[in-house]
C-alpha positions as a LaTeX table, in Angstrom:
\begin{tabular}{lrrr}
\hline
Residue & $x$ (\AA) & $y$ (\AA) & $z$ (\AA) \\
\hline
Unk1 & 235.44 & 46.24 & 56.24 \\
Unk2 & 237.14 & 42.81 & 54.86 \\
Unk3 & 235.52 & 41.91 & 51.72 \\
Unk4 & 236.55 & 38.87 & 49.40 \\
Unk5 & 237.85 & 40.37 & 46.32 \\
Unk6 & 237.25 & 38.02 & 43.93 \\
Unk7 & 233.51 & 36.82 & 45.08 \\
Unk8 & 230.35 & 38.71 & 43.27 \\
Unk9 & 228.25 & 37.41 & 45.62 \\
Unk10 & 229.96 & 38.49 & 48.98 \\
Unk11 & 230.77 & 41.64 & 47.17 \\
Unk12 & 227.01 & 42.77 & 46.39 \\
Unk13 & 226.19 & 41.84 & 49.57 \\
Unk14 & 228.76 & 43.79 & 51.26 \\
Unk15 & 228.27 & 46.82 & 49.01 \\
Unk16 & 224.13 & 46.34 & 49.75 \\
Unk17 & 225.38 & 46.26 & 53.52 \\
Unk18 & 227.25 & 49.55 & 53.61 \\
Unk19 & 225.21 & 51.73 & 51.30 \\
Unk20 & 222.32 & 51.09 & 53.58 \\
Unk21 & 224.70 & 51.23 & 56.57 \\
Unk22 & 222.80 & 54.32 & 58.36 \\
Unk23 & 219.38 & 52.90 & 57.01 \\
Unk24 & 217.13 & 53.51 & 60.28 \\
Unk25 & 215.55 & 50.29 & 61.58 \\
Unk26 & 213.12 & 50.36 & 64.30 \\
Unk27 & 215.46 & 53.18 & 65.81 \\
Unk28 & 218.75 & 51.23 & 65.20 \\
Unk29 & 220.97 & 51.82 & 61.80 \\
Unk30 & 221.22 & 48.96 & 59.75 \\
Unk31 & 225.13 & 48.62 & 60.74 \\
Unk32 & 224.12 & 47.52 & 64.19 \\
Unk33 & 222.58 & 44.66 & 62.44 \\
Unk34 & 225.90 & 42.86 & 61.41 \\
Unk35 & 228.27 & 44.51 & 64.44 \\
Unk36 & 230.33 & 41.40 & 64.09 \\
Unk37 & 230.51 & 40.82 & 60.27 \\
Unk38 & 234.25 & 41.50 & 60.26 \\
Unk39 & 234.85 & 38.50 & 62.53 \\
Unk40 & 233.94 & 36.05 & 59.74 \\
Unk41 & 237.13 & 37.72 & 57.86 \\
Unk42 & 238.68 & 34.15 & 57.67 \\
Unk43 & 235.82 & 32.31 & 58.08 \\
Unk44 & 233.52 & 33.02 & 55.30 \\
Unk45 & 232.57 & 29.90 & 53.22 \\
Unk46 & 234.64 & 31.90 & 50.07 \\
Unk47 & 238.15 & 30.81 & 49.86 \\
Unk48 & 239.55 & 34.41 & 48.59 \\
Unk49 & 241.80 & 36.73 & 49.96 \\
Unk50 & 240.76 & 39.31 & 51.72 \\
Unk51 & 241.26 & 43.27 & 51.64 \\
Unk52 & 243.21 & 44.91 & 54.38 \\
Unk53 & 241.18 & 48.66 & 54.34 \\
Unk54 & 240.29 & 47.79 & 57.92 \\
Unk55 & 242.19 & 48.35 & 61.03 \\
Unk56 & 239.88 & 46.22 & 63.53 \\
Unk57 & 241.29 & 42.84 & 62.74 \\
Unk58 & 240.43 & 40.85 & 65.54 \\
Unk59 & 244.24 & 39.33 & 67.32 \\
Unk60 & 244.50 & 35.56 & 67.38 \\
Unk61 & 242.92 & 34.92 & 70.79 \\
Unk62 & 239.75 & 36.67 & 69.82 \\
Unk63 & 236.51 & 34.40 & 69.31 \\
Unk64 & 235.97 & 33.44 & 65.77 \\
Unk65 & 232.40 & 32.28 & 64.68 \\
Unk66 & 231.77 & 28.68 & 63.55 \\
Unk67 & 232.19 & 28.47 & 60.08 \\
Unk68 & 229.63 & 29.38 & 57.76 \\
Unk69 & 227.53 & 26.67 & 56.76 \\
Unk70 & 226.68 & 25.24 & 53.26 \\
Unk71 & 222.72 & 26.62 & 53.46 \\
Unk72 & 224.66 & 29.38 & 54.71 \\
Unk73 & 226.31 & 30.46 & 51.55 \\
Unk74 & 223.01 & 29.32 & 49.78 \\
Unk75 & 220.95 & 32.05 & 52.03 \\
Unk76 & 223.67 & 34.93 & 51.23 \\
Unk77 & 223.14 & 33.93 & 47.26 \\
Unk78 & 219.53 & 34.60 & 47.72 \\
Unk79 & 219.79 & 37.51 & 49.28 \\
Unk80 & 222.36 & 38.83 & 46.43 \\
Unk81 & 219.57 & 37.79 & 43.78 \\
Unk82 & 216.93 & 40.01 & 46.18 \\
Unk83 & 218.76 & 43.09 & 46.93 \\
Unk84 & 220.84 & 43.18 & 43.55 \\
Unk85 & 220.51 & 46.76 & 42.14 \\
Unk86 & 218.17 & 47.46 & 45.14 \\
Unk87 & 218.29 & 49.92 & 48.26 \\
Unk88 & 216.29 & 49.90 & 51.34 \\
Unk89 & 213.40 & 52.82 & 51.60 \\
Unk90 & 210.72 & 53.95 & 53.84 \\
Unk91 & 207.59 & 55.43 & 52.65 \\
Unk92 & 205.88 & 58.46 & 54.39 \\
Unk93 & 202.91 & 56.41 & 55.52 \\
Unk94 & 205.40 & 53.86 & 57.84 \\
Unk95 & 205.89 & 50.82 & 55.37 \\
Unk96 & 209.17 & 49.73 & 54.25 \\
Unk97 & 210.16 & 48.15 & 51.29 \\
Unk98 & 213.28 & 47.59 & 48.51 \\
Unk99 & 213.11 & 49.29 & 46.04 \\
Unk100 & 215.62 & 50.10 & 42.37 \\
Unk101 & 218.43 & 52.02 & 43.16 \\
Unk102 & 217.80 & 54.72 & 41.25 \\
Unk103 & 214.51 & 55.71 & 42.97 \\
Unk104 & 214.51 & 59.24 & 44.27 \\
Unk105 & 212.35 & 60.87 & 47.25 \\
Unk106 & 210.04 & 62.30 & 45.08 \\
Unk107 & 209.10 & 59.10 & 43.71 \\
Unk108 & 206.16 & 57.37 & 44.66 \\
Unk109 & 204.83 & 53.64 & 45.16 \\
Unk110 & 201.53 & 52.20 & 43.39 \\
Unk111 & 199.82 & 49.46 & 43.35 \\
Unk112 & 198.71 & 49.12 & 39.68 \\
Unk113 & 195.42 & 47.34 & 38.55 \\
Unk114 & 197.00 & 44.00 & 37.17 \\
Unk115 & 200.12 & 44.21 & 38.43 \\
Unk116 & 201.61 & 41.41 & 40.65 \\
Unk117 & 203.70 & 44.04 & 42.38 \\
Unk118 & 203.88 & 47.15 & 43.60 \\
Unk119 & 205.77 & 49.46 & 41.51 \\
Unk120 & 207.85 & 52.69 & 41.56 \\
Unk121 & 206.83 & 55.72 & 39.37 \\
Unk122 & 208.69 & 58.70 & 38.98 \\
Unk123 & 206.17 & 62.09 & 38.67 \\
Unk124 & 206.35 & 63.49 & 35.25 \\
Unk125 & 204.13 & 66.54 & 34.67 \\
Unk126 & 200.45 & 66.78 & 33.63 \\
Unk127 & 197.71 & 68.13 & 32.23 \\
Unk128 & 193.86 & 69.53 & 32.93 \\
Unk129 & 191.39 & 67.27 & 31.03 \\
Unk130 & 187.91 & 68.43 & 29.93 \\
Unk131 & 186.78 & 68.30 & 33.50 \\
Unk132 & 189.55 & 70.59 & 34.58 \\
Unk133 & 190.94 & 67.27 & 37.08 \\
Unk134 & 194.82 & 67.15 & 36.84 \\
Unk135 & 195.84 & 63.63 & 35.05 \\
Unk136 & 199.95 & 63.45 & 36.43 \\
Unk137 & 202.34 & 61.50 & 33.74 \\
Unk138 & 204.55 & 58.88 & 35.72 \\
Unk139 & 207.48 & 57.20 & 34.24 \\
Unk140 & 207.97 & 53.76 & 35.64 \\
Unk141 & 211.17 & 52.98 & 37.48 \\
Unk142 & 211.17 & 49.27 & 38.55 \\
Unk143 & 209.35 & 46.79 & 40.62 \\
Unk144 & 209.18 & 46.98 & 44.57 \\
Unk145 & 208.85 & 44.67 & 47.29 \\
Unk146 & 207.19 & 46.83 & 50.05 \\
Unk147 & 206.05 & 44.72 & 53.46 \\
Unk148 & 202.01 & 45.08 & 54.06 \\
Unk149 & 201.24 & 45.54 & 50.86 \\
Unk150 & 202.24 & 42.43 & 48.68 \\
Unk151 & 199.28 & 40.50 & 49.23 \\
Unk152 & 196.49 & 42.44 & 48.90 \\
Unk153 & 196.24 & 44.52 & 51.42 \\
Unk154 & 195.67 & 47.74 & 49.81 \\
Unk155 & 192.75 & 46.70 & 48.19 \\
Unk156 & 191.10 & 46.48 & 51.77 \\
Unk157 & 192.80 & 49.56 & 52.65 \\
Unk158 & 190.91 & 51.16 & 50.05 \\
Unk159 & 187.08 & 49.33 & 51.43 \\
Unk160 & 188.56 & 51.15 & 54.93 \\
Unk161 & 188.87 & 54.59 & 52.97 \\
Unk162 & 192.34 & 54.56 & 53.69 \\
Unk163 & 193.61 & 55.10 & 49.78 \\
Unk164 & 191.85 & 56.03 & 47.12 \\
Unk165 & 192.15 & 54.51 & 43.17 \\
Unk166 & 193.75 & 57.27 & 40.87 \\
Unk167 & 193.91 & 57.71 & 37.17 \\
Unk168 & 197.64 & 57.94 & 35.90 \\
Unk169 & 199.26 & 58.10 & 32.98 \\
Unk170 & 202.44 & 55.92 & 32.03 \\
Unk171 & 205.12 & 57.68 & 29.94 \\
\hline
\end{tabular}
């Protein structure tokens, strides 16, 4: 893969891009998303060398995409801000969402009372109380943007029966 060594942007991006590369979507890995990214190797709106790791340089009469546009570049800094220190996930119940990059399987996604977001918590023991219920100790890892559930949702989720509210503790 060609990347521009000396833009952050393009770089995050690229490095978002192939960490997630065999992220499953809708059957497909996330690679077959961008099968042609390596054609915009002279093309990209960044006016930076590029690296030469790759062997599937397209030859001079190959077709080369039209240059990148100016809301182009913009788009590609947005998604840098959105995916920065991010990684791709899907939960066991189907959604899927970004989430830190240092969230591991065992962690889980709430919905906190109060919160604008859903969040990721990482399980951290627990105790019996009085009425011999286990109360589990979460440590908080980092906000989340998980699709379906931004907006609401879950509280009507939990009028269908479909969740249920929990007591937690943050650590």
């Amino acid at each position: 893969m060609r990347v521009p060594t000396d833009n952050p942007l393009w770089e995050t991006f690229d490095r978002f891009r192939q960490t997630n590369a065999d992220f499953d979507l809708f059957g497909h890995p996330l690679r077959d998303f961008f099968p042609a990214m390596h054609l915009y190797q002279s093309r990209m709106p960044f006016d930076s060398p590029w690296s030469t790791g790759s062997t599937d340089r397209p030859n001079n009469n190959s077709h080369q995409p039209d240059r990148l546009t100016d809301q182009d570049e913009h788009n590609v800094a947005l998604t840098v801000l959105a995916l920065a220190g991010r990684r791709l996930v899907t939960t066991v119940t189907g959604y899927m969402g970004l989430v830190p990059e240092d969230t591991c399987e065992e962690d889980v996604i709430a919905v906190l009372r109060g919160c604008n977001f859903p969040v990721a918590l990482r399980p951290a023991g627990g105790y019996y109380n009085d009425n011999l219920e286990f109360c589990r100790y979460y440590k908080y890892v980092g906000e989340c943007y998980v699709h379906g559930i931004m907006d609401g949702e879950t509280l009507e989720a939990m009028d269908r029966g479909e969740l249920q509210e929990v007591d937690i503790i943050l650590i």
